[in-house]
Backbone as JSON Lines, residues from 0, in Angstrom:
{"i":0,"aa":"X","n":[85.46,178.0,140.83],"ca":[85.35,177.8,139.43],"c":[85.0,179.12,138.74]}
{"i":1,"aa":"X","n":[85.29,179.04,137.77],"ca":[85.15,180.41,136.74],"c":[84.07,180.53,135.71]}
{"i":2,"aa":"X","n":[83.9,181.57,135.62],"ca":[82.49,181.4,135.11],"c":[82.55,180.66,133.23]}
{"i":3,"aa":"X","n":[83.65,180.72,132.78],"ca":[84.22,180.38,131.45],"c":[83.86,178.39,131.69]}
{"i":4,"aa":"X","n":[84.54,178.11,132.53],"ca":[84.3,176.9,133.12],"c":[83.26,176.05,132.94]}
{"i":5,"aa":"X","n":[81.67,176.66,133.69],"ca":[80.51,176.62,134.23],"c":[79.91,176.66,132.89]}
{"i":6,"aa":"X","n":[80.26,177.45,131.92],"ca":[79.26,177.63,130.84],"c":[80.03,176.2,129.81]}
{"i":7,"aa":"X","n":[81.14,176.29,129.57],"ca":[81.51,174.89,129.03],"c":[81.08,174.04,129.38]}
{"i":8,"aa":"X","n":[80.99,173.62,130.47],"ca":[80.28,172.09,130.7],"c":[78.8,171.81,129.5]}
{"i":9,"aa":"X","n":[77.97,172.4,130.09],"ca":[76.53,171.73,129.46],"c":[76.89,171.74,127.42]}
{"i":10,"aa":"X","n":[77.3,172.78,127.42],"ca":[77.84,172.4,125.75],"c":[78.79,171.38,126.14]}
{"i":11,"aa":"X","n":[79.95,170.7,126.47],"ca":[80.28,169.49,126.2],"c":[79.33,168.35,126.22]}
{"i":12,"aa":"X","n":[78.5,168.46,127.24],"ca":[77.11,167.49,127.86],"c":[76.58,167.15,126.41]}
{"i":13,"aa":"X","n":[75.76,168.51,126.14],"ca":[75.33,168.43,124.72],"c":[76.04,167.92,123.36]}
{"i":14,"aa":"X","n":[76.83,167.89,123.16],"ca":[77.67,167.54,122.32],"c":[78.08,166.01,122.62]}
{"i":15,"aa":"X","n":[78.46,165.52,123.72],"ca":[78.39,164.54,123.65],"c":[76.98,163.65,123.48]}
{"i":16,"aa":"X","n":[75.59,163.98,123.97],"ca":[74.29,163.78,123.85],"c":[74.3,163.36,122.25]}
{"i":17,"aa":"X","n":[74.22,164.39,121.32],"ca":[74.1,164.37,119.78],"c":[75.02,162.97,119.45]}
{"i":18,"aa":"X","n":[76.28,163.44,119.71],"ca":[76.89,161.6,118.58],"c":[76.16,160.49,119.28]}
{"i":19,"aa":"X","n":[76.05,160.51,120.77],"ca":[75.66,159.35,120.71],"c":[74.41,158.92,120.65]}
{"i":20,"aa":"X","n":[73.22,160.09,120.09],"ca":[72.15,159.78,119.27],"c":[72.57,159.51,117.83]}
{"i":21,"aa":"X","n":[73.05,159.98,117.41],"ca":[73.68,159.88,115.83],"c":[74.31,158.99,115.36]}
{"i":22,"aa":"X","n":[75.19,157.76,116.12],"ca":[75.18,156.85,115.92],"c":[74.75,155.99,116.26]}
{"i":23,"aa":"X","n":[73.85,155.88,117.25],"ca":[72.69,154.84,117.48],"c":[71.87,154.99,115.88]}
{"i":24,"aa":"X","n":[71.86,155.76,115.86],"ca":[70.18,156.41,114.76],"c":[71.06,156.03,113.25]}
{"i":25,"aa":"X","n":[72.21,155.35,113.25],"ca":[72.69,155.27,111.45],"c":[71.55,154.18,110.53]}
{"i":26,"aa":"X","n":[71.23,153.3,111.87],"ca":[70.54,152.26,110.78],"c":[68.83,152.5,110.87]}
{"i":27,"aa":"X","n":[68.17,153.59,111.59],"ca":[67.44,153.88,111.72],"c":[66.86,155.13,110.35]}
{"i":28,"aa":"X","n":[67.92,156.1,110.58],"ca":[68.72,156.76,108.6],"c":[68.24,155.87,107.91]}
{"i":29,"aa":"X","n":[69.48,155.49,107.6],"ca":[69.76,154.3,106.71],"c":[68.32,153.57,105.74]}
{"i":30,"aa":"X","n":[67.21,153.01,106.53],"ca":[66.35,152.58,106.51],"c":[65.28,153.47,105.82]}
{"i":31,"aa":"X","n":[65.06,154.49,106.56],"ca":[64.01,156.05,106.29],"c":[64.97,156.03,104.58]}
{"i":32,"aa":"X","n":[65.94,156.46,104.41],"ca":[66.35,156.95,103.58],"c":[66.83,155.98,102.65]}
{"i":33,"aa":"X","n":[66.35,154.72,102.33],"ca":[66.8,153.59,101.57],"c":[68.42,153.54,101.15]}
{"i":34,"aa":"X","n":[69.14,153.33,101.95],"ca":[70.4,153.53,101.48],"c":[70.97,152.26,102.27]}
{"i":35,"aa":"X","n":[70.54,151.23,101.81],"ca":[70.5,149.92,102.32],"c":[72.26,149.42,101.78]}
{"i":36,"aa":"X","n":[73.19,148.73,102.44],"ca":[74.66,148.55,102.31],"c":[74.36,147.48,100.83]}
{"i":37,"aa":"X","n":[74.81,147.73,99.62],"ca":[75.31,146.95,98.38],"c":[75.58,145.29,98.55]}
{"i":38,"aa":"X","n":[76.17,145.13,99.51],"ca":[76.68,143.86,100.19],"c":[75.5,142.73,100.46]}
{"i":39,"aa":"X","n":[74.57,143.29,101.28],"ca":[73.47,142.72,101.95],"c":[72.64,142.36,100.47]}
{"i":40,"aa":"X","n":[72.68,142.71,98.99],"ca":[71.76,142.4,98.16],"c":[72.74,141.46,97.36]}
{"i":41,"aa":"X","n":[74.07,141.08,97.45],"ca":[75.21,140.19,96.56],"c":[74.51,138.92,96.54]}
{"i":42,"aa":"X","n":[74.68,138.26,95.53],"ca":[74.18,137.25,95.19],"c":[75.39,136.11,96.12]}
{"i":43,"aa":"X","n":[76.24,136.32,96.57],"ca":[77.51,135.69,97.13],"c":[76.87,135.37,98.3]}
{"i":44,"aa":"X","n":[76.03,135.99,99.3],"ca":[75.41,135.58,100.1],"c":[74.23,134.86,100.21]}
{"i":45,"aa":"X","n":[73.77,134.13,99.54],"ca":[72.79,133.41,99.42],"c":[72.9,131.97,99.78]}
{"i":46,"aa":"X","n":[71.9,131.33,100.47],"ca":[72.69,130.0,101.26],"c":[73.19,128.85,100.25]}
{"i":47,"aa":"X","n":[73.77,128.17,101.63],"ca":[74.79,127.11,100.4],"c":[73.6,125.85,99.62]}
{"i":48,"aa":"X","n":[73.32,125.81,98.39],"ca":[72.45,125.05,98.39],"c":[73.4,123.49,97.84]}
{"i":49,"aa":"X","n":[73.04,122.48,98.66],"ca":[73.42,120.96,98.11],"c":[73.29,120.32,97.32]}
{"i":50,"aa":"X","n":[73.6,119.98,96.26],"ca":[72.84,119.01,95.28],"c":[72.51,118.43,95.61]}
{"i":51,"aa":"X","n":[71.23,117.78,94.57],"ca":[70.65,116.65,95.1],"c":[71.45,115.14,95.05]}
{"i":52,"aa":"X","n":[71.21,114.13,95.85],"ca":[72.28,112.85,96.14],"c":[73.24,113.28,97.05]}
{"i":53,"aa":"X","n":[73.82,114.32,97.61],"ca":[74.81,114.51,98.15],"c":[74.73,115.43,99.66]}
{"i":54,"aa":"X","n":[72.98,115.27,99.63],"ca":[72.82,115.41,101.43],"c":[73.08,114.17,101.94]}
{"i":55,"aa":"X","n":[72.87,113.04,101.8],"ca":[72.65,111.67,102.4],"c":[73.81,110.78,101.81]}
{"i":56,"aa":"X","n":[74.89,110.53,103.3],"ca":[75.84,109.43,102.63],"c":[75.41,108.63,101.45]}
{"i":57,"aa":"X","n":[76.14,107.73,101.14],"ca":[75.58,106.62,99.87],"c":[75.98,105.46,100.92]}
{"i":58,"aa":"X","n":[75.33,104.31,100.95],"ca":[74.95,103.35,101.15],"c":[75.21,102.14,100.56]}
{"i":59,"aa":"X","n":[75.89,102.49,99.12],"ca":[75.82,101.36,97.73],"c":[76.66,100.28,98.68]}
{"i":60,"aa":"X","n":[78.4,100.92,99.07],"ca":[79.17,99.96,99.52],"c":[79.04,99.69,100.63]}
{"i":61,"aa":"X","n":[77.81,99.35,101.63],"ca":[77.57,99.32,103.15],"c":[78.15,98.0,103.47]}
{"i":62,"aa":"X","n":[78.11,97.38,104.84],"ca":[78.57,96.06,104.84],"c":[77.18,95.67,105.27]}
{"i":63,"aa":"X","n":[77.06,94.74,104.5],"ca":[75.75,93.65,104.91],"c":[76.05,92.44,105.79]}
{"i":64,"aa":"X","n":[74.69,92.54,106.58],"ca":[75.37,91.24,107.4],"c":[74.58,90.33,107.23]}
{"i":65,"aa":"X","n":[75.4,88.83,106.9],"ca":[74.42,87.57,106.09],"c":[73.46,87.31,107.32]}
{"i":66,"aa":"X","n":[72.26,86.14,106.63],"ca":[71.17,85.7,107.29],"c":[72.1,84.71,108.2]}
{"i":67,"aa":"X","n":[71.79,84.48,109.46],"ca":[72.47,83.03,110.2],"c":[71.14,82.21,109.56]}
{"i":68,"aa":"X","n":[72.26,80.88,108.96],"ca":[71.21,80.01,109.01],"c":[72.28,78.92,110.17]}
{"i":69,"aa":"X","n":[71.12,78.27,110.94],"ca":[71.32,76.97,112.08],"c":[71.58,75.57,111.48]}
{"i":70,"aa":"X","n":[71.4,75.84,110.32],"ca":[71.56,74.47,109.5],"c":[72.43,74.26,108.92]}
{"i":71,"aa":"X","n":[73.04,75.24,108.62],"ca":[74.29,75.45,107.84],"c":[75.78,74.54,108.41]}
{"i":72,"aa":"X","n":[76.1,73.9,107.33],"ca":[76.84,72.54,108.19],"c":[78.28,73.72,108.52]}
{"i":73,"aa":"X","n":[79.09,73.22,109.58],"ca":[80.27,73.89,110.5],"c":[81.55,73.43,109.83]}
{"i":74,"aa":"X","n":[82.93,73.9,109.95],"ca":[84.1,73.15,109.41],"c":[84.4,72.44,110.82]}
{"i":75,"aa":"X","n":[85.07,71.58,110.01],"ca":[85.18,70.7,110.66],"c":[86.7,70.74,111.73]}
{"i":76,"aa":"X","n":[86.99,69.86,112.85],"ca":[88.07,70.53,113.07],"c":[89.66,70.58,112.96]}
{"i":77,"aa":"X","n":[89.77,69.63,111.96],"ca":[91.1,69.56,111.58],"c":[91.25,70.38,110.46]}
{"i":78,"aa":"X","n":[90.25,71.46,109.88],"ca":[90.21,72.26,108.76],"c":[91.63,73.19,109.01]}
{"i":79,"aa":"X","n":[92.43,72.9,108.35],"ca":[93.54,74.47,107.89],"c":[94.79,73.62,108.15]}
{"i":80,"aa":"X","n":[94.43,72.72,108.6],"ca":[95.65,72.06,108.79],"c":[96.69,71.26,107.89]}
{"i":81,"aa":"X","n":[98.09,71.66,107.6],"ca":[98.77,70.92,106.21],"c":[98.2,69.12,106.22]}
{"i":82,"aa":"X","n":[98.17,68.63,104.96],"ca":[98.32,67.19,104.85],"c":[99.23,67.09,104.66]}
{"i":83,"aa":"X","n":[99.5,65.56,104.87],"ca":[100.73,64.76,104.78],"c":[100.72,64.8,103.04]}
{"i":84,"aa":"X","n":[100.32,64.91,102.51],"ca":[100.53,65.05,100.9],"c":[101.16,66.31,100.96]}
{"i":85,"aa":"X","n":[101.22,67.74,101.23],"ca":[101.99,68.9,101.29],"c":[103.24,68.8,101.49]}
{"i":86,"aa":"X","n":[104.13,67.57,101.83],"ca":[105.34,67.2,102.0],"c":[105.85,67.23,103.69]}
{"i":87,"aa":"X","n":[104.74,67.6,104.78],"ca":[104.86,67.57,105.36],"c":[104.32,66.49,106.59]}
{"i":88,"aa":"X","n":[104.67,65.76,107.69],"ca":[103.67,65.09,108.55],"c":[102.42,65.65,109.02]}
{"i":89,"aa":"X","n":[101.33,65.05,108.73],"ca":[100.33,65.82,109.2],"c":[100.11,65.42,111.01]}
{"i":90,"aa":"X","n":[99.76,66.22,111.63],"ca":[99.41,66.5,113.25],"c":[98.16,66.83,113.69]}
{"i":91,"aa":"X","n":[97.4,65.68,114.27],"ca":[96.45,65.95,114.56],"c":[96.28,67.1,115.7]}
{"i":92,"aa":"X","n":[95.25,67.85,115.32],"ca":[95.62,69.26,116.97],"c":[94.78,68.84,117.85]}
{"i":93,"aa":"X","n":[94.93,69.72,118.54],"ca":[94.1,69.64,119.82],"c":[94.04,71.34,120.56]}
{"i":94,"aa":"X","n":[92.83,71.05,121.62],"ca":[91.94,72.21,121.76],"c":[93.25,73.0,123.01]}
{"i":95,"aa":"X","n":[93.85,72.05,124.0],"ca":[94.46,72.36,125.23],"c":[95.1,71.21,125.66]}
{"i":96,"aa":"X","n":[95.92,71.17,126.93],"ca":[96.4,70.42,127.41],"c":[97.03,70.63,128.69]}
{"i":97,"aa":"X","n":[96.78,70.01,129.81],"ca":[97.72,70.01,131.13],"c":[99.29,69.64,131.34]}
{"i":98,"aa":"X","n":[99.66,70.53,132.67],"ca":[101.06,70.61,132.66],"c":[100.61,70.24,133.7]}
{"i":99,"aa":"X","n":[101.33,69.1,134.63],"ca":[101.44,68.92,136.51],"c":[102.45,69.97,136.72]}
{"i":100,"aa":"X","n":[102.57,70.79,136.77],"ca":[103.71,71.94,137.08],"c":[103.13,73.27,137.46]}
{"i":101,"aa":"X","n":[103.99,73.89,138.19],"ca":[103.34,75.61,138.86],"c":[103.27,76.44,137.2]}
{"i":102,"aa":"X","n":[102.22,77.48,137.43],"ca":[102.17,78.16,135.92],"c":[103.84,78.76,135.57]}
{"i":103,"aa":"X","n":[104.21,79.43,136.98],"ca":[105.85,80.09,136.38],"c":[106.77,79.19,136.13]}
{"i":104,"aa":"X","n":[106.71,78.04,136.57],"ca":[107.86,77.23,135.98],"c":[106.91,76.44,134.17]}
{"i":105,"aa":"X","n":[105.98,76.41,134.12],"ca":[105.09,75.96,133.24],"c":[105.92,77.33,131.74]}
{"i":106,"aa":"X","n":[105.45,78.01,132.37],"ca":[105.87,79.06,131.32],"c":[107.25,79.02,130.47]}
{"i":107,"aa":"X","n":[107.92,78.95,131.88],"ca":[109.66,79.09,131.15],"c":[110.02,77.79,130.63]}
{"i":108,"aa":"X","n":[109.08,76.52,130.71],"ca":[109.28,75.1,129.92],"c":[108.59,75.67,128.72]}
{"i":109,"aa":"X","n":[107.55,76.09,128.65],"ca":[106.66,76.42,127.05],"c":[108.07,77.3,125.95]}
{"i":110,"aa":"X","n":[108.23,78.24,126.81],"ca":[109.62,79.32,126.15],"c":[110.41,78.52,125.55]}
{"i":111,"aa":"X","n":[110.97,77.47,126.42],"ca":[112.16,76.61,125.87],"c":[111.66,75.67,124.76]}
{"i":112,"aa":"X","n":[110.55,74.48,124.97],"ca":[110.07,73.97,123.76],"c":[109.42,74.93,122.36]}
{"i":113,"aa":"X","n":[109.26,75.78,122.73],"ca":[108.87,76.43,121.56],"c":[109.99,77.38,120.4]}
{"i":114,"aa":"X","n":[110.99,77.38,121.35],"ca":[112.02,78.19,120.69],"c":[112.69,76.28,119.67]}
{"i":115,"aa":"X","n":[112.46,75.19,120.1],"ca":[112.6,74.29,119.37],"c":[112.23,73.49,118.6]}
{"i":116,"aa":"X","n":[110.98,74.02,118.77],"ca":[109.89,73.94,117.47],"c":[110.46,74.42,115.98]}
{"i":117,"aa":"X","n":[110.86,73.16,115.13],"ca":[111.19,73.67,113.78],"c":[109.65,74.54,112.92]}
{"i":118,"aa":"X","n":[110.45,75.91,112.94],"ca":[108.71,76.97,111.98],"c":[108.34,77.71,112.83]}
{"i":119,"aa":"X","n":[108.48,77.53,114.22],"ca":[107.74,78.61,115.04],"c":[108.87,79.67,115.57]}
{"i":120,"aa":"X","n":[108.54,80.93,115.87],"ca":[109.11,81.75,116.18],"c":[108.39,83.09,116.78]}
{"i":121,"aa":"X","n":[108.7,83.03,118.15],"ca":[107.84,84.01,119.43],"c":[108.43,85.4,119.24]}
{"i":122,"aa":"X","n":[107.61,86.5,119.19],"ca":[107.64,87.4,118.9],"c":[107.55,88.14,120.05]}
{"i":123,"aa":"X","n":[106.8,88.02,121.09],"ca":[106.61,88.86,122.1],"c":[106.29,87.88,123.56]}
{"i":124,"aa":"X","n":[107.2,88.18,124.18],"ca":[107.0,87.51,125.95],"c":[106.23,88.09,126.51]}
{"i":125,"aa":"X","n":[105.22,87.39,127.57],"ca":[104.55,88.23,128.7],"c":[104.73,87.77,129.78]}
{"i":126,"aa":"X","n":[105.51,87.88,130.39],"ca":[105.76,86.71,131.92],"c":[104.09,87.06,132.86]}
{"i":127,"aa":"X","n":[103.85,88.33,132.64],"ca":[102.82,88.68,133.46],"c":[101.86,88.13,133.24]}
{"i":128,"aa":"X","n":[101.25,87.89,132.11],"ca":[100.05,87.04,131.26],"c":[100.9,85.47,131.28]}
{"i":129,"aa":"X","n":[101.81,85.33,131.26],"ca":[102.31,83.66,130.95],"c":[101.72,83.68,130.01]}
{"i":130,"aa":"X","n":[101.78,84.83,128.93],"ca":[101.75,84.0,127.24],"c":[103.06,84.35,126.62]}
{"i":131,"aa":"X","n":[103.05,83.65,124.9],"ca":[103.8,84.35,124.19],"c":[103.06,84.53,122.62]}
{"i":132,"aa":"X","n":[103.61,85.13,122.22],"ca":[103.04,85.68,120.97],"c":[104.0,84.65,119.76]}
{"i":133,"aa":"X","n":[103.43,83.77,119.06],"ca":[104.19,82.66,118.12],"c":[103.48,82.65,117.03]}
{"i":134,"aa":"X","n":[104.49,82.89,116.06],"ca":[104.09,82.46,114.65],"c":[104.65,81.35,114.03]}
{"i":135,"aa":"X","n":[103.54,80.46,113.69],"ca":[103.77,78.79,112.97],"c":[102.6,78.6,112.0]}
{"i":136,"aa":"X","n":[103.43,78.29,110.64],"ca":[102.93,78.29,109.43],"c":[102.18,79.27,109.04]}
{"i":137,"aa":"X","n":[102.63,80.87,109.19],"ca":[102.24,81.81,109.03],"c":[101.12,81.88,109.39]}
{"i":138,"aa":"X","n":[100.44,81.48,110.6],"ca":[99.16,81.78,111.87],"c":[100.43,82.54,113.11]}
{"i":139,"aa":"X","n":[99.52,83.4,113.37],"ca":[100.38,84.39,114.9],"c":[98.9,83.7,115.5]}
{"i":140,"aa":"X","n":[99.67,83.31,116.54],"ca":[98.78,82.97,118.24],"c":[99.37,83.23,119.59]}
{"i":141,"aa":"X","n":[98.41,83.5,119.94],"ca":[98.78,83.92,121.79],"c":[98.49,82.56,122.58]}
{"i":142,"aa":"X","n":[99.99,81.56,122.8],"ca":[100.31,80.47,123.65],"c":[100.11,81.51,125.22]}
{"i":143,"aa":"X","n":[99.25,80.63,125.71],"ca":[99.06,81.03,127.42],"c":[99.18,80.18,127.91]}
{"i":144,"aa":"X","n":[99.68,80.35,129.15],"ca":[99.78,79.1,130.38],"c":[98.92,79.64,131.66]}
{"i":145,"aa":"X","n":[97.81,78.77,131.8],"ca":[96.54,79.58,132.84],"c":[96.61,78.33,133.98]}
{"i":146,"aa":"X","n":[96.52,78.81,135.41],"ca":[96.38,78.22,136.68],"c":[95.14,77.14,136.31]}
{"i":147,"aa":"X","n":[94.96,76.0,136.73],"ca":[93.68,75.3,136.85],"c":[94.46,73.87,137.76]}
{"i":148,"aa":"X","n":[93.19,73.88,138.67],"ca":[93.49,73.48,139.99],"c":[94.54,72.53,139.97]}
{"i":149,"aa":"X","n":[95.63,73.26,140.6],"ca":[96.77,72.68,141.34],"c":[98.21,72.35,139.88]}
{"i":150,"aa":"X","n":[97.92,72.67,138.47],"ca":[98.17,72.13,137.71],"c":[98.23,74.01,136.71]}
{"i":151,"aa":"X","n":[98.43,73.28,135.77],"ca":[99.03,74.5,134.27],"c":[98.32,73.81,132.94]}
{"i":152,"aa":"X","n":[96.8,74.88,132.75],"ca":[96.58,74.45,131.35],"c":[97.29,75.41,130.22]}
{"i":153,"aa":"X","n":[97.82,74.84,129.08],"ca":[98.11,75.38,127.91],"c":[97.16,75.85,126.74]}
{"i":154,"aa":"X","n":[96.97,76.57,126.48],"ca":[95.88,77.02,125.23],"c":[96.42,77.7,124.11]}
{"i":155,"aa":"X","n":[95.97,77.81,122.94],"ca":[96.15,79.01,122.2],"c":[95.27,79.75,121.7]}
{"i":156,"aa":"X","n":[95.19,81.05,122.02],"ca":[93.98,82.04,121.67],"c":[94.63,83.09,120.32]}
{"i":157,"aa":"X","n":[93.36,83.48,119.95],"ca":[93.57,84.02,118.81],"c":[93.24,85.4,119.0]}
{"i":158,"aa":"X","n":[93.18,86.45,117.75],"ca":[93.51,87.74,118.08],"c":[91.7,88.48,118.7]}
{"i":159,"aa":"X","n":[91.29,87.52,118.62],"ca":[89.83,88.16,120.0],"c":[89.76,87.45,121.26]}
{"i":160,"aa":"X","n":[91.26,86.9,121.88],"ca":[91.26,86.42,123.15],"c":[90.67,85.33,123.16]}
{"i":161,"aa":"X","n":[90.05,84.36,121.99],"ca":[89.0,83.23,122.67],"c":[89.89,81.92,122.19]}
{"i":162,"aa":"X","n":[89.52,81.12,122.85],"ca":[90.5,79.87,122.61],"c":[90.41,79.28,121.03]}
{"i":163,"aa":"X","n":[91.49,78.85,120.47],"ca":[91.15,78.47,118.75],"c":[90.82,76.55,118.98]}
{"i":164,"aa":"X","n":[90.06,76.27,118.52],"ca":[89.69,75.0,118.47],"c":[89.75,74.48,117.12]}
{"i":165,"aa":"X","n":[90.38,74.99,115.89],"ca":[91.1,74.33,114.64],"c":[91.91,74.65,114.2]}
{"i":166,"aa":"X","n":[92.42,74.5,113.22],"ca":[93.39,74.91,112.73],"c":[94.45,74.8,112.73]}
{"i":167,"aa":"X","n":[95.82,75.54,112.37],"ca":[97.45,75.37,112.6],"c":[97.77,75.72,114.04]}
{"i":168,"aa":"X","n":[96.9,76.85,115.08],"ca":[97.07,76.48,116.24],"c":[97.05,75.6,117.44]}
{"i":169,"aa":"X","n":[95.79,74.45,116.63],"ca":[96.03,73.18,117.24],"c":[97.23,72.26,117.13]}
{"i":170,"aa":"X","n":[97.47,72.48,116.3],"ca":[98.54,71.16,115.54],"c":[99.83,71.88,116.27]}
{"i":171,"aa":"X","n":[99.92,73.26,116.45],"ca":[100.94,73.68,117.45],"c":[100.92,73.35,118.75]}
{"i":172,"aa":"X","n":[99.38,73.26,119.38],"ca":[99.43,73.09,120.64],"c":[99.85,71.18,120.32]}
{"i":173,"aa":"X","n":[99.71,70.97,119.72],"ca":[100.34,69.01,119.69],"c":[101.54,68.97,119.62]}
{"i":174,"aa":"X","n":[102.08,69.39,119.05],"ca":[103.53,69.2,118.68],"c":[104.11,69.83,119.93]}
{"i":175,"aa":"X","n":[103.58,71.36,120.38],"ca":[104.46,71.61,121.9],"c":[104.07,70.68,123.0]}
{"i":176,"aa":"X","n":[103.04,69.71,123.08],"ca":[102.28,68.63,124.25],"c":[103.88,67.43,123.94]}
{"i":177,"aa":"X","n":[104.08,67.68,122.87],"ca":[104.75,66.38,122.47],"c":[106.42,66.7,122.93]}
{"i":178,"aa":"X","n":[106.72,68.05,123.16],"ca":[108.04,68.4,122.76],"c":[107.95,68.54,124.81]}
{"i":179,"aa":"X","n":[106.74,68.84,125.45],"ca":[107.01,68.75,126.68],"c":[106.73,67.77,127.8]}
{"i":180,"aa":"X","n":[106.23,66.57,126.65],"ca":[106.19,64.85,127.27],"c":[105.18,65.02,128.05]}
């Protein structure tokens, strides 16, 4: 190495030493010498403040849920069902009914009486469930055909799966009891 060489180094050393005290040290300046950034005093930065009423949802339109009272008399269960004054025969319903038949042949008899049901009209098959999806007198119900010992009960459930015990789905489950003898 040359002696031109040897003496360059420690001045680069040094030189690099200084900036990178000098920019560590800007906000240390900065500070000593009040020359604080314009930005940091903007009124634009100041937090977001909320009005008042409009931290806390509103509540006005909540859903309330009534008192149960136990006393409270029940409908009864021929409630929803047309009268014979509506121009139509009235049908007493019922809750279910047995088939002496296997559920898969049970099923494809329900398919056929129901497609001959004057008003009703099945919307969706499930061979897998043995239901169908039927609308009569503008009520949609889920007709099922469920195993019970040795035999095929018929039901109709409504749109939370539980069996309907009034209404126009009874008077359907009568009229299909009737249409499958």
């Amino acid at each position: 190495m040359t002696a031109a060489t040897l003496s360059f180094r420690p001045l680069m050393v040094a030189t690099l030493a200084v900036a990178v005290l000098a920019s560590s040290g800007c906000s240390w300046i900065r500070s000593k010498w009040g020359n604080e950034a314009e930005y940091q005093a903007s009124r634009q930065n100041q937090p977001l403040e909320v009005p008042p009423g409009l931290d806390v949802p509103s509540t006005a339109g909540a859903v309330t849920v009534p008192a149960a009272n136990p006393n409270a008399p029940r409908a009864a269960v021929g409630e929803g069902v047309p009268s014979a004054s509506e121009g139509q025969a009235y049908v007493e319903g019922i809750e279910s009914f047995m088939l002496a038949d296997s559920v898969n042949s049970s099923w494809r008899r329900i398919g056929i009486a129901l497609g001959k049901i004057e008003g009703a009209s099945i919307g969706e098959r499930a061979q897998l469930l043995n239901s169908y999806e039927v609308s009569y007198k503008g009520v949609t119900v889920l007709v099922r055909a469920e195993a019970a010992d040795g035999q095929t009960r018929v039901v109709a459930l409504g749109s939370d799966g539980q069996p309907i015990r009034s209404g126009v789905a009874t008077e359907l489950l009568a009229v299909l009891k009737a249409r499958l003898g």
